[in-house]
N, C-alpha and C positions, 0 to 999 in steps of 0.2 A: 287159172291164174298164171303170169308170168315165172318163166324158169330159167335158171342159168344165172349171171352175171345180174340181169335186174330183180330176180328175184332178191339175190342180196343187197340187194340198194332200195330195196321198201322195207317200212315198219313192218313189223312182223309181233306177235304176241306166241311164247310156247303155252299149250295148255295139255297137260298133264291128265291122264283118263281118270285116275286113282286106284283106287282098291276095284280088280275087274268084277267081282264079285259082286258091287254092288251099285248105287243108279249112276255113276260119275261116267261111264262109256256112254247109255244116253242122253246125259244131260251135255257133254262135249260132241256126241254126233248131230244134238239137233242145234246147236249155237253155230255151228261150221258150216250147217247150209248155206250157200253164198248169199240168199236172201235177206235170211236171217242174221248173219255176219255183217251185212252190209250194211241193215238198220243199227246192231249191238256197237260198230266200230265207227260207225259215221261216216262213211265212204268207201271209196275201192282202192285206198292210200294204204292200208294196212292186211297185212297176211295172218293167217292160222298155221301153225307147225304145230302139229297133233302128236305130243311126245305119247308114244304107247307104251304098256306095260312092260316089253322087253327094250325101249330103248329106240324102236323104232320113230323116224319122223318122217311124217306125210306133210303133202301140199294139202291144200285145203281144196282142191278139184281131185284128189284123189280118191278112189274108194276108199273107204273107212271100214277098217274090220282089221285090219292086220296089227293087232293092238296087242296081244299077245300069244306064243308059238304054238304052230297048229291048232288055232283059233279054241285051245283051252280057255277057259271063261275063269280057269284059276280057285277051283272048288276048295283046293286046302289052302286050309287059312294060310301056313307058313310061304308056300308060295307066289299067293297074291298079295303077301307083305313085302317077299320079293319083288317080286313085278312093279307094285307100287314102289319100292326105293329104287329100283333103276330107273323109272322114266324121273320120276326129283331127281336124280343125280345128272341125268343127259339133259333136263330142261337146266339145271342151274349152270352145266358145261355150258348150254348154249348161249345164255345171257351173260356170263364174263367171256365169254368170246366174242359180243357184239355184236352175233348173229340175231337174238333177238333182241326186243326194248325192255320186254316186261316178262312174267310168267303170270298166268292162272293155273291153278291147283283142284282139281275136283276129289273129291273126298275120299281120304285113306281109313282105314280101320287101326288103331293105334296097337291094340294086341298083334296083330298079324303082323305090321312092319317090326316088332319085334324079334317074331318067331323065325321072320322073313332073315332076321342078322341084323337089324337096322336098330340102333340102342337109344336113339331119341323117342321120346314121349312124342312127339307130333310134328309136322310140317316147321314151325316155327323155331324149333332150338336146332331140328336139322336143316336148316334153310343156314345160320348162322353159322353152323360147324362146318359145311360144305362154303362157305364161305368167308371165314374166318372174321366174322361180324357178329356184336353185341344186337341183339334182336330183340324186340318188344311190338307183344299185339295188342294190335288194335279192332275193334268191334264198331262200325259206322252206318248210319243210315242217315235219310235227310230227319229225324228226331232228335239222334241222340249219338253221343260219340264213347264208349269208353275204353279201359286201357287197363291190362291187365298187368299188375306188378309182380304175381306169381302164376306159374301156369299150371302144369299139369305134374304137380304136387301132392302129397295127401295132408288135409285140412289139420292132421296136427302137427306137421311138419312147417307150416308157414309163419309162425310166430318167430321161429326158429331164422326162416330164410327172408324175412323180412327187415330189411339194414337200412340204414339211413343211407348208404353211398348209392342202396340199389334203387331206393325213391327217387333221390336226385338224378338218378342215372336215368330213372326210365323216365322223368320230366324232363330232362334235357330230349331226349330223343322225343318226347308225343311235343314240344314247343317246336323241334325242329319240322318233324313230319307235317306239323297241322299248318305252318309257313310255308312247307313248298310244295304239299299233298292241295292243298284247302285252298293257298293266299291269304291264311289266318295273320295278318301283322304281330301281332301281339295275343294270342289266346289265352283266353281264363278259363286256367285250372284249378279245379278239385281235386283234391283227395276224399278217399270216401274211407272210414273210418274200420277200424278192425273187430273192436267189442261191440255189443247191442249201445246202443245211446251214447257212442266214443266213451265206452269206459263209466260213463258217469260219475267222473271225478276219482274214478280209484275203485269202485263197489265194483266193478265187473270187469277187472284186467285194468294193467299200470302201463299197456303197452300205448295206448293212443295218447298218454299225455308225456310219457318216457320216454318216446321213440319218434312217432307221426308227427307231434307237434312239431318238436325243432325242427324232420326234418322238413317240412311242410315248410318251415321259415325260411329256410336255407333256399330249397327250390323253388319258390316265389309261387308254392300253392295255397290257395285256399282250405281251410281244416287244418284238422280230421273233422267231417262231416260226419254225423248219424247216415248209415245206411238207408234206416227207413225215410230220410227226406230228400239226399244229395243228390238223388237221381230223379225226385220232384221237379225241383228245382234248374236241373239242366232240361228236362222237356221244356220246360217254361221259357228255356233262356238265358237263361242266367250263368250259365259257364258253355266253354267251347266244346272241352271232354273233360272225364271222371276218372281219374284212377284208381282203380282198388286192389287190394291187397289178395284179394283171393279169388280165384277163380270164377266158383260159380256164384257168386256175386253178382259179379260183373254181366257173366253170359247172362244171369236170369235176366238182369235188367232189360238188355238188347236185344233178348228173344221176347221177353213180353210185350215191350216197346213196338218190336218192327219183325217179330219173326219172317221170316220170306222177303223180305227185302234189305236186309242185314249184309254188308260185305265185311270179313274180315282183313285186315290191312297188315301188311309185317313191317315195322320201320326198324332202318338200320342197316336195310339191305342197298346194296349199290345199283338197286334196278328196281322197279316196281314190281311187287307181288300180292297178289288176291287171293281170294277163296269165298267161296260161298260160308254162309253162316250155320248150316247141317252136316250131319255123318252124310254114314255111308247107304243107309236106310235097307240094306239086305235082305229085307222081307217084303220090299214091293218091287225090286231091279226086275226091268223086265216087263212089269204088266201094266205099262204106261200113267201108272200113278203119280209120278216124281213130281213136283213143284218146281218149276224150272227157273221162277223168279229170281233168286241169289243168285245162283251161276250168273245170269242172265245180266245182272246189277256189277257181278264182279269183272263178267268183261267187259264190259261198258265203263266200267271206273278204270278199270289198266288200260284201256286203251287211251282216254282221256291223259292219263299219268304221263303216256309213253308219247304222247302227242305234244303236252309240256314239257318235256326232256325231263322230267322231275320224279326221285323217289325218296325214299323216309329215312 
């Protein structure tokens, strides 16, 4: 690929190895084959900058292995949580400096970037703190879209963290995203409801008709919707994306929905960012089992993103 002065005058995407430990080095070595890059990005208009575990960035005609020092593969956990939070920090250096459009992200271990010194639960509230931005994900395939109002939380904790300012907040941002991510005009939204059957009138929690509804009216969604139908109802059609209030909810919907073809989407940020819709899979890295379909879907949506000048 071109270097020097026109290197930095093409699109370019940083994409992040993750946690070395596990399949994220070869699900980003085989997407950066220039073949395969060339099909994923849709021409030879756009570059790969392969942030490595220590911070390292390669060309995309580069050899690939120099991803972290003296080709340690990062065996202790605390380490390759390290590694994994330096290359996030030098891919999101490089996209508020302009250098790149977009980032993709191949999958960290969230215990390990802990242990590594990195205090965020996962890619997405450290994506926001490195950048001083209110963040909300999103879960997308061509099925189904949904949007997560609490993340990585523990499930008795969320009644607690679930506010009327934060429903509204995180429907302002999935209306914006899905307008200049999508060219959604106008998108209908869902809310997907907190108790079994929204509460049912009060028999099973007072939070869906005490909390969700108003704020539901306020932010021009639809509900609180029953769980077990809202996400019926949007395979079908009938809404753009689903907000839910809790986590795995949410994911289970989008992974039964579309697993492997699932991209996750961060809006909020001032550049586009991906991820595939899996961990880190540490039990097969290496013996060429990985599913390479998400990574695959997620750089092909960043590039699209980056190609529209547009992010969430």
């Amino acid at each position: 690929m071109a270097s020097g002065s026109r290197t930095r005058t093409r699109r370019a995407l940083a994409i992040t190895v993750g946690d070395p430990r596990g399949i994220g080095p070869e699900l980003v070595a085989a997407a950066v084959k220039p073949k395969v890059w060339r099909e994923l990005v849709g021409g030879d208009d756009m570059d790969a900058r392969v942030v490595g575990a220590a911070g390292t960035v390669t060309r995309i005609d580069d050899v690939i292995g120099d991803w972290v020092p003296n080709g340690d593969r990062g065996h202790d956990r605390a380490l390759a949580g390290r590694l994994s939070g330096l290359a996030i920090e030098r891919a999101v250096a490089l996209a508020l400096a302009g250098e790149v459009g977009g980032i993709v992200t191949a999958p960290i271990d969230k215990r390990a970037l802990a242990d590594g010194g990195y205090p965020w639960p996962g890619h997405t509230e450290m994506l926001g703190a490195l950048t001083g931005c209110d963040t909300t994900m999103m879960l997308a395939s061509d099925r189904l879209r949904v949007v997560l109002i609490t993340t990585h939380i523990p499930l008795r904790d969320v009644s607690n963290a679930v506010t009327a300012d934060l429903i509204v907040a995180t429907a302002e941002r999935t209306r914006t995203g899905l307008q200049e991510l999508f060219g959604i005009k106008s998108p209908r939204l869902a809310l997907c409801a907190l108790n079994p059957h929204a509460g049912d009138g009060g028999r099973f929690g007072d939070e869906d008709d005490r909390l969700l509804a108003p704020a539901a009216e306020r932010a021009g969604l639809i509900g609180p919707l029953p769980a077990d139908t809202v996400f019926v109802r949007a395979l079908r059609g009938e809404f753009d994306a689903v907000l839910t209030p809790t986590h795995d909810v949410g994911m289970t919907a989008i992974k039964v929905a579309s697993f492997g073809a699932g991209v996750n989407i961060t809006l909020g940020l001032p550049f586009p960012r991906t991820s595939p819709d899996h961990g880190t899979a540490i039990d097969i890295a290496g013996r060429d089992l990985a599913d390479h379909g998400s990574f695959r879907e997620a750089v092909r949506l960043a590039a699209t993103l980056v190609r529209r000048g547009t992010h969430g």
